[in-house]
C-alpha positions as CSV (number, residue, x, y, z in Angstrom):
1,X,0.0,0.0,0.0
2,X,1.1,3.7,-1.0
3,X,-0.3,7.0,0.3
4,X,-0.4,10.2,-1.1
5,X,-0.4,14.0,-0.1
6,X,-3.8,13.8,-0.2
7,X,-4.4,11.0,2.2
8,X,-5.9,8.4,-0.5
9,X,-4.3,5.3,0.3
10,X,-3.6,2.7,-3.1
11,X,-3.2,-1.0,-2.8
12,X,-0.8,-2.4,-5.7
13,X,-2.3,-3.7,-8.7
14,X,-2.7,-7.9,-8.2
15,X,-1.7,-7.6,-4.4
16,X,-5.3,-9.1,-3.3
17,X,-5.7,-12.8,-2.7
18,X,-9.1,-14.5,-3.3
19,X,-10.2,-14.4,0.6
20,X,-10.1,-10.4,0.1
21,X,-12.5,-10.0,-2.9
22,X,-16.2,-8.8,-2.2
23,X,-18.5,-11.2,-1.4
24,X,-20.1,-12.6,-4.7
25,X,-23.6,-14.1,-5.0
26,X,-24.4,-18.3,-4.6
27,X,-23.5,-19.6,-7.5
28,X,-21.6,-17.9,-9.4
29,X,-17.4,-18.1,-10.7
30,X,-14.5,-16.2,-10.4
31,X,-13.4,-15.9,-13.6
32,X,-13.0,-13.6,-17.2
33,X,-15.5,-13.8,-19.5
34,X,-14.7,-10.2,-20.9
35,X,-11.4,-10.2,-24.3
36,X,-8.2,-9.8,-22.4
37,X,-6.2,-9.8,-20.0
38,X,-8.0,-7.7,-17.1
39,X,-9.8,-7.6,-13.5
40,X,-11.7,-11.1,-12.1
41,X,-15.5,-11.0,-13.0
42,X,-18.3,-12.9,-11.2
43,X,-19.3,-15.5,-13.9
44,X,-23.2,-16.4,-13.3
45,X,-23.5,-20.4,-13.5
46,X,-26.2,-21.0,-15.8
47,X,-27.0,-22.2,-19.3
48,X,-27.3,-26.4,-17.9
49,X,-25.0,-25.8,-16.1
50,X,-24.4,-26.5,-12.3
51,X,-22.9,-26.9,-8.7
52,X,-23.1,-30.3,-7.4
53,X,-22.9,-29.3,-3.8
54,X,-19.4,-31.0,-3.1
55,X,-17.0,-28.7,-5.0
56,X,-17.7,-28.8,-8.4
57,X,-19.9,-28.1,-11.3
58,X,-22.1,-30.5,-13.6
59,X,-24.4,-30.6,-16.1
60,X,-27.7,-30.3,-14.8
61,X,-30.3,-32.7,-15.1
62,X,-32.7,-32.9,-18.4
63,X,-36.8,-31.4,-17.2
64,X,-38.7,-33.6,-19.9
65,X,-41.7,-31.8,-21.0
């Protein structure tokens, strides 16, 4: 961390681990989903996709009409 004259204190860029992000909502990735290289994103788990409840993701299961 740096200060300035001004008082505004700056953290350097990729200093942060993962346990100081902001919280992020239940399922949901931390991940990129925008071209580049650039700041983590919360990636909405969706699309067939989900958590299994143990760790990981899977696809989720077919609703038959």
């Amino acid at each position: 961390m740096t200060s300035v004259a001004d008082g505004a204190i700056t953290i350097a860029a990729n200093a942060v681990g993962f346990t100081k992000l902001a919280d992020i909502a239940t399922d949901s990735l931390v991940g990129r989903d925008t071209a580049g290289t650039g700041d983590p994103e919360a990636i909405t788990v969706s699309g067939g996709i989900e958590f299994s409840g143990t760790g990981s993701i899977r696809t989720a299961p077919s609703r038959g009409m």
